[in-house]
N, C-alpha and C positions, 0 to 999 in steps of 0.2 A: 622543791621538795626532793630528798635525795630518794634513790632508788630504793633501798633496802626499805623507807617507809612509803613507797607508795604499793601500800596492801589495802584489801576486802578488809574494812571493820566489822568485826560480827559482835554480836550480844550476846548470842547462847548457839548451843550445841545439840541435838537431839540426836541418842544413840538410839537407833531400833532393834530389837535380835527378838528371833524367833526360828524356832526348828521346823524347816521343810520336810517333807514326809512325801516318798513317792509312792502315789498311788495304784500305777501302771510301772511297768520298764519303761528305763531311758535312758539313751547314748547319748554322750558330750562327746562328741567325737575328736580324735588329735589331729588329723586330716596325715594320718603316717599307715599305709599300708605295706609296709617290709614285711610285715608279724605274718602267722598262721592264716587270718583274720583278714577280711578286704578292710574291715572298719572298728580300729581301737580306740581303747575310751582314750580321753584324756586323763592324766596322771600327774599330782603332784614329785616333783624332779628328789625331792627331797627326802620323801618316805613312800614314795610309788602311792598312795592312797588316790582314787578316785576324786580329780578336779571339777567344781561348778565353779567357771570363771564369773566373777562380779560384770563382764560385759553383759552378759547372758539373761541374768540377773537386770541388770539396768533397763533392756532394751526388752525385756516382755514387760516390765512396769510400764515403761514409757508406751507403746504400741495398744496395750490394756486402756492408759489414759485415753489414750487419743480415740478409742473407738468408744471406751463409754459417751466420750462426751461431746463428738462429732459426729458418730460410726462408723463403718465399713468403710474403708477406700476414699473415705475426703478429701478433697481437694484443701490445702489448709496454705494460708500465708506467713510468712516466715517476719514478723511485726509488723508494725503500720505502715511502713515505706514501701512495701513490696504490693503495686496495685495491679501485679501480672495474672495473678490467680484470682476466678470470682467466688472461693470456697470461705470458710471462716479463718479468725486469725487461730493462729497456734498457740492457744494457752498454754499447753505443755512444758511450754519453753522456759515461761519462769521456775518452775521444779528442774527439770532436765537440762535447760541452755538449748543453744542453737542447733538446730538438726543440720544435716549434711546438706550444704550447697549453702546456709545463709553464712556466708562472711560476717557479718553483724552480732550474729552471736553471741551470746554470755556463757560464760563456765556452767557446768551444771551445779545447782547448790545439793545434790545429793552422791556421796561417796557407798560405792558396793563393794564390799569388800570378795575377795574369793574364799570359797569355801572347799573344804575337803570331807568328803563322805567320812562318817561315824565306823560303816561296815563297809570291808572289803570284798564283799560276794561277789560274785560277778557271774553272768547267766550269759548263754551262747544262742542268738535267734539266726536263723536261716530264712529266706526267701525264693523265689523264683519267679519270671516272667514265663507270664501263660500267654499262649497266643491264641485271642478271639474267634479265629476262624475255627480250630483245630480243638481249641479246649484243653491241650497239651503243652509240657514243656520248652519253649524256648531253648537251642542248642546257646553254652557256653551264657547261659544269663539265667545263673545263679550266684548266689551271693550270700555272704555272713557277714553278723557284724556282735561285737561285742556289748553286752548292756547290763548294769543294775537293774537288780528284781525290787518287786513291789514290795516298801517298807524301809530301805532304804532312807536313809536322813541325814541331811544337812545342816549346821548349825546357820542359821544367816544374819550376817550383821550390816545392818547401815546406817548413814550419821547426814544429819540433817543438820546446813549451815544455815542464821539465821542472820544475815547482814543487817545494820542499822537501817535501811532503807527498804527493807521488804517488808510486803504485807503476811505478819505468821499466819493469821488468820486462815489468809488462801491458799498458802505454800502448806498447813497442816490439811484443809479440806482436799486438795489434789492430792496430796501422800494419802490420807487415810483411803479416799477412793481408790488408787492404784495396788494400795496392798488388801483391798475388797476382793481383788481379782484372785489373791493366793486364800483369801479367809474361803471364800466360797470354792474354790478350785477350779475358777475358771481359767487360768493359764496354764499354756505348755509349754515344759522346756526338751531342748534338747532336738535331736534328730524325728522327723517323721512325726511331730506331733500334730498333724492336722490326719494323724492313721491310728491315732490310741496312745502313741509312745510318749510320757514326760505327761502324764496327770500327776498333779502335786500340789499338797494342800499345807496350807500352815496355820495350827489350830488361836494361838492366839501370838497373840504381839506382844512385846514388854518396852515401854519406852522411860529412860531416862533422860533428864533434861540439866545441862551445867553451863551457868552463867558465865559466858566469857567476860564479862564487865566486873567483876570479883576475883581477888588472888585466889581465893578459898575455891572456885568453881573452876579455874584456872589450874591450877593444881588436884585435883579430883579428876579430873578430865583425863592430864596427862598419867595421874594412875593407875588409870585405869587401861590403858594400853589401849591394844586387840580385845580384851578379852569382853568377854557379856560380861557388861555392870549390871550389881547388886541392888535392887531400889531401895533408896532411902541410907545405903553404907555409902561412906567413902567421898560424900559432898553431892552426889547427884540428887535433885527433885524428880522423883515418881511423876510421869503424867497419863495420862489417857488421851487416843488419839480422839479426835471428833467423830461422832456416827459418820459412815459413808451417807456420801448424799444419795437422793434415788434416783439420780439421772443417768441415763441408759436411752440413747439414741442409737444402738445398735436397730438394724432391722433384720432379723432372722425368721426362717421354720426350724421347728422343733421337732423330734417324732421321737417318742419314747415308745416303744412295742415288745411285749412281753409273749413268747412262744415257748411250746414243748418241743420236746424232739421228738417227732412223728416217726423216724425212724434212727439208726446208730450211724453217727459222725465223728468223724476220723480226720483232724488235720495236721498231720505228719510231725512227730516229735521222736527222739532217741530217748530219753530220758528214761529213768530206769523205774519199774514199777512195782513198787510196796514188795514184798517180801517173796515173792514167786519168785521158786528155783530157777523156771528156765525163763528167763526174762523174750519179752516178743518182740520183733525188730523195731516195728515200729509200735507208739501208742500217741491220743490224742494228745494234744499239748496242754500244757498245766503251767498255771503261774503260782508259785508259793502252793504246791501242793494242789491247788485248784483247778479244775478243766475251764479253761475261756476259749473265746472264739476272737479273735487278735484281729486288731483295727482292719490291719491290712489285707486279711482275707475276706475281710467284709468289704472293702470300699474296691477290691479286685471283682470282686461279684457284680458289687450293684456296677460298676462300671462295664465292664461286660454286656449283664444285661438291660440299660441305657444305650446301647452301643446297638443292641440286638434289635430295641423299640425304634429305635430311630430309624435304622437302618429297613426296616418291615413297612414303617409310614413313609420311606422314602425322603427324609429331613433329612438336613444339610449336620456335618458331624462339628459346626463349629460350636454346637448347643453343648455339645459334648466337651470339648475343648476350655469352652467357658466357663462350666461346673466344675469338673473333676479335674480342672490344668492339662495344660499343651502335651500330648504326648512328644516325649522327647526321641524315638526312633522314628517318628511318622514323616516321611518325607515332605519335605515345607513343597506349597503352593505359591501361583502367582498373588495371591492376599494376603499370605501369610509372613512370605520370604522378601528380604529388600535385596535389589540388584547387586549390593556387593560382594556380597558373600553366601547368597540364597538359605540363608539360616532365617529362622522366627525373627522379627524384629523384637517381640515381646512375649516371655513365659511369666506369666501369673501361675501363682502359690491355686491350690484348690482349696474354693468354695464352700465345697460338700468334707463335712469335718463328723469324724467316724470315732468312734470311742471303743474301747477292749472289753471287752463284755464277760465276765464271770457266768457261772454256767453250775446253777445250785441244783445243787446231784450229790448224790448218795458215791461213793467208789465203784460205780458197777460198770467194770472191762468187761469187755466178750473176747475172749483171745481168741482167735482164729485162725487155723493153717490153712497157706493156700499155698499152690503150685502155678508155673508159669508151660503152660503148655504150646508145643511146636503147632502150628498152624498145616505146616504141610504135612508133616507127619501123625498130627494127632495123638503123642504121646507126652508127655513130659521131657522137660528140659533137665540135664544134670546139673548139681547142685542148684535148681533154681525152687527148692522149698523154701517158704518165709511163712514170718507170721504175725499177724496186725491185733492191737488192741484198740479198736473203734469204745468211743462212750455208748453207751444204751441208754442212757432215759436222761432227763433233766428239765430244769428253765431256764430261762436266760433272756434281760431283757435287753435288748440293743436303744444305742440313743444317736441319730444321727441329726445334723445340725447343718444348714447352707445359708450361708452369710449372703445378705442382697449387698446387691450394687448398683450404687446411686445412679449409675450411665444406664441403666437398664429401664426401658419404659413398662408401662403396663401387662404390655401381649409377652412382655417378657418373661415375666415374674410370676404372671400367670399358668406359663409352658414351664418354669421349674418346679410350681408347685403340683402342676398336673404331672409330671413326669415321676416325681417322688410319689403320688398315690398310686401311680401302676406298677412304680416298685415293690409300696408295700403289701400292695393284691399278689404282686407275683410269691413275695416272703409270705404272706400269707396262706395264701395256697398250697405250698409246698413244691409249687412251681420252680423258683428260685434255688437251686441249692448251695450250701457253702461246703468248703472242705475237698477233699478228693476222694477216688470211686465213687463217684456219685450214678457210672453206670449202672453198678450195681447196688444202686437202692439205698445209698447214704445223701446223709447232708440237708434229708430234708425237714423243715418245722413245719409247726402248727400255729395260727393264730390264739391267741386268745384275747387279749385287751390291749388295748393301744391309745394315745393322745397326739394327736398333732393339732401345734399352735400357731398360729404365723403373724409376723409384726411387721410385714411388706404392707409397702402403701398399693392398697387397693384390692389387698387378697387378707384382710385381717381376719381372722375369726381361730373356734376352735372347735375341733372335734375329736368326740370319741367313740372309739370301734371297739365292740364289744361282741364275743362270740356266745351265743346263749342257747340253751337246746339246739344245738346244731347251727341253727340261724346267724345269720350275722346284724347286729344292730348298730345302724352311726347315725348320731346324736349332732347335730350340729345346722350351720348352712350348707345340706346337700346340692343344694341347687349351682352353690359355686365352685363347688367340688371339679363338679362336671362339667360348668364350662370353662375350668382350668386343662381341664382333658381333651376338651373339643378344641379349644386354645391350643393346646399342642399339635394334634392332629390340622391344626390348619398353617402347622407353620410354613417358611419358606422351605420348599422342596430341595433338593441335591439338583445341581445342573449335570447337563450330561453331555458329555464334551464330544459324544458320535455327532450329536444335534447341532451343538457348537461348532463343529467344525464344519458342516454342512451348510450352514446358513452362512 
C-alpha cells in the first residue's frame, strides 16, 4: 500500500461548539514576565485578543473523564498489555489516545480547537505571602498577575473523528460525560483554579454531524471551515449528544455555609468607588461590580488556621501538607527530601478546593480615616493619613470541597473530615477571620446554615447546621462527627528531635 493511502478511514465527523462563560477570574498565563506584571495573560500574536489554548481545553475534559469514572488520583493502565499497575484500565484513551509514558498509544480522536476571548477586559489581582507565626506580610513576596473578569466568553469548538472501526456509541457516552463537567461547571481552567480562579460554565452544546462516506457530507464539512456550523444548512445532520451517564466515582466532602458579616471586612482593593469625590485608598475587592471574598484569601485562612489546630494538638504538619499541598519555601526534611538534591521528591496539587464567593450586599462602604501613629513619640506620622473603605453588612455563602485519596486509610479520612468541622466551628464562631485588620475588629462572620456531605468510604453521611434562636442545631450522624474529631486529636504526634537526639 502506498504511503499517501495508508490513512484513518472515518465515516463521519461531529463538530461540537458551544460558548464558554467565565464565572470567576482566570489567568491563561504566557509564562513571559518582562511586562509591568509578574504574570501575563496569553495573547493571540495576531490581534493581541486574550488566548484559551485548545491544549487546555483537551486536558481538563480528559482529567474530568478520568475522575468521574475512576476518581481521585487512580492508579489506571495504559491498555491490556501493561500488567505493572493494579488500578483499572484507562478508558479514556479511546476518546483522548495515549497518555504520556504509553508508547502504544493512539492519536486522540477528538480535535480542540484554540479560542480567542469575545472581550478584551482585563482586571489586575495582587497577592501576598503572609507569614503564620507573625500574621503579617512576607518581605519581597508579593506578586500580580493579570486576569479576565467574570463573564468573559469564549467561543469553543471541537470535532469528533468517527473511524470505521470505533464503537460511536461509547466514544458519544465518554464526550457527553466530559462536556457534563463544563454543562454543570465543574471544571477549572486556567491558573490557581483549585483557589476560585477559571470557574466556567457552558450552557448548552450544539452538535453537527457530516458523513465522511458521502461527497455531499464531504464537501459540507469542508465548508464549513473553522467556523460554528449552522444545524441543518449547508449538508450537516443536527444531532443530540446522549444524556450524561450518572457515574461519578469521585469520593469527596462537600461544605456549602452561608454567613453574615458580624462585623466590616476589608480585603484590600485599589479600585475606584462609585461616584465619591475623594476616592479612599483602599476598598474591599469587587468582581464585576460585586464585593466577593476571593478563593485565595479563604484557603490562606483556613490553612493557617489548620496549621494553628495542628500545631496546638501537637500533630505532625505532614496532615497539612497532604491537604493543602507541600509548601514550597518549607525547608524539606529527612522524609521528605531525596539525597540528591535535598528537594521534595514529590509536590502534589491541593486537595482542599476553595471557590470565590460573592458577597450579596447592598453598596454599603464605611469610608474611614486613619492615621499611622509614631510609637515612641506618640504623635502622628507625616503624610501618613489614609483611608479605607471596609464593607459593612452582607451574606455570603462559601463552598469548599477536598477531594479523597484512594492511598488514605480510614483513621485518615476521618482526621480530614474532623479537621474541616473545627474549621467551620472556627468560621462559625467568628473565631476565624478573613481579610486584613482584623486586629481591629474586621473579617469576622456569623453562622447561620450550612451542609456538609461526604462520599469517603467509611465517613459517609450528611449534615445540617442550622442557627435558630440563638442555638445551634445539626441534623445528622452526630456521633460520627465526633469521632472524626477524637480521630484527629489522636493522630500521630510531631517528633521532637531534642528527644531524638538523646536517645
Amino acid at each position: 500500500m502506498s504511503t499517501w493511502d495508508n490513512h484513518r478511514p472515518l465515516i463521519a465527523r461531529l463538530v461540537i461548539t458551544g460558548t464558554l462563560q467565565l464565572e470567576s477570574p482566570a489567568g491563561f498565563g504566557s509564562g513571559d514576565s518582562d511586562g509591568l506584571l509578574d504574570m501575563l495573560l496569553l495573547r493571540d500574536a495576531v490581534d493581541n485578543r486574550p488566548l484559551l489554548p485548545g491544549t487546555s481545553i483537551a486536558g481538563a475534559l480528559r482529567n474530568y473523564l478520568r475522575q468521574r469514572k475512576h476518581g481521585y488520583r487512580a492508579k489506571l493502565r495504559h491498555g491490556e498489555k501493561d500488567e505493572q499497575e493494579n488500578g483499572e484500565k484507562d478508558t479514556t484513551e479511546a476518546l483522548f489516545g495515549g497518555s504520556k509514558g504509553n508508547d502504544e498509544g493512539s492519536q486522540s480522536l477528538l480535535i480542540v480547537d484554540d479560542s480567542r476571548a469575545e472581550q478584551s477586559a482585563t482586571i489586575i489581582r495582587d497577592g501576598v505571602r503572609i507569614d503564620p507565626q507573625t500574621r503579617t506580610a512576607q518581605d519581597q513576596k508579593k506578586f500580580d498577575y493579570e486576569l479576565l473578569p467574570a463573564g468573559t466568553t469564549f467561543p469553543v469548538r471541537l470535532e469528533l473523528l468517527i473511524p470505521t472501526d470505533a464503537d460511536e456509541p461509547a466514544l458519544l457516552a465518554d464526550l457527553a460525560l466530559a462536556l457534563d463537567g463544563f454543562t454543570r461547571g465543574e471544571i477549572g481552567m486556567g491558573i490557581r483554579k483549585r483557589r476560585g480562579f477559571g470557574q466556567c460554565k457552558v450552557a448548552t452544546w450544539q452538535v453537527v454531524r457530516y458523513d465522511m462516506q458521502s461527497l455531499e457530507g464531504m464537501l459540507a464539512w469542508l465548508a464549513t471551515g473553522l467556523q460554528a456550523p449552522v444545524a441543518g444548512v449547508g449538508g450537516g445532520k443536527p444531532v443530540e449528544l446522549p444524556a450524561a451517564p450518572t457515574t461519578d466515582k469521585r469520593q469527596q466532602i462537600t461544605l456549602k455555609a452561608t454567613f453574615e458579616l458580624a462585623s466590616p471586612l476589608l480585603i484590600r482593593s485599589t479600585e475606584p468607588l462609585g461616584s465619591y469625590a475623594k476616592q479612599p485608598d483602599v476598598i474591599h475587592i469587587r468582581s464585576n461590580g460585586q464585593p466577593v471574598i476571593p478563593g485565595t484569601s479563604l484557603a490562606g485562612a483556613l490553612r493557617a488556621r489548620a496549621q494553628r489546630i495542628l500545631n496546638t494538638l501537637g500533630l505532625r504538619e505532614d496532615i497539612l501538607d497532604n491537604l493543602f499541598g507541600h509548601d514550597m519555601d518549607k525547608p524539606p526534611t529527612e522524609q521528605t527530601a531525596s539525597r540528591m538534591d535535598k528537594r521534595p521528591t514529590e509536590h502534589t496539587a491541593s486537595r482542599l478546593l476553595v471557590a470565590e464567593a460573592t458577597i450579596n450586599s447592598p453598596p454599603n462602604y464605611l469610608v474611614q480615616q486613619r492615621v499611622s501613629i509614631d510609637r515612641f513619640t506618640g504623635g502622628s506620622y507625616t503624610a501618613a493619613l489614609f483611608s479605607e473603605a471596609p464593607l459593612t453588612c452582607g451574606e455570603v455563602t462559601l463552598t469548599i470541597r477536598i477531594q479523597g485519596d484512594p492511598k488514605h486509610s480510614p483513621a485518615d479520612r476521618q482526621r480530614e473530615l474532623g479537621l474541616l468541622v473545627l474549621l467551620l466551628k472556627d468560621l462559625w464562631l467568628g473565631d476565624l477571620t478573613l481579610g486584613g485588620t482584623s486586629s481591629i475588629g474586621r473579617g469576622r462572620l456569623k453562622g447561620k446554615h450550612a451542609t456538609l456531605h461526604s462520599t469517603l468510604t467509611d465517613c459517609i453521611g450528611e449534615w445540617k447546621f442550622e442557627q435558630v434562636n440563638g442555638k445551634l442545631q445539626v441534623s445528622g450522624d452526630t456521633a460520627l462527627l465526633q469521632d472524626c474529631v477524637t480521630e484527629l486529636s489522636h493522630s500521630p504526634t510531631q517528633s521532637d528531635p531534642r528527644k531524638e537526639q538523646a536517645a
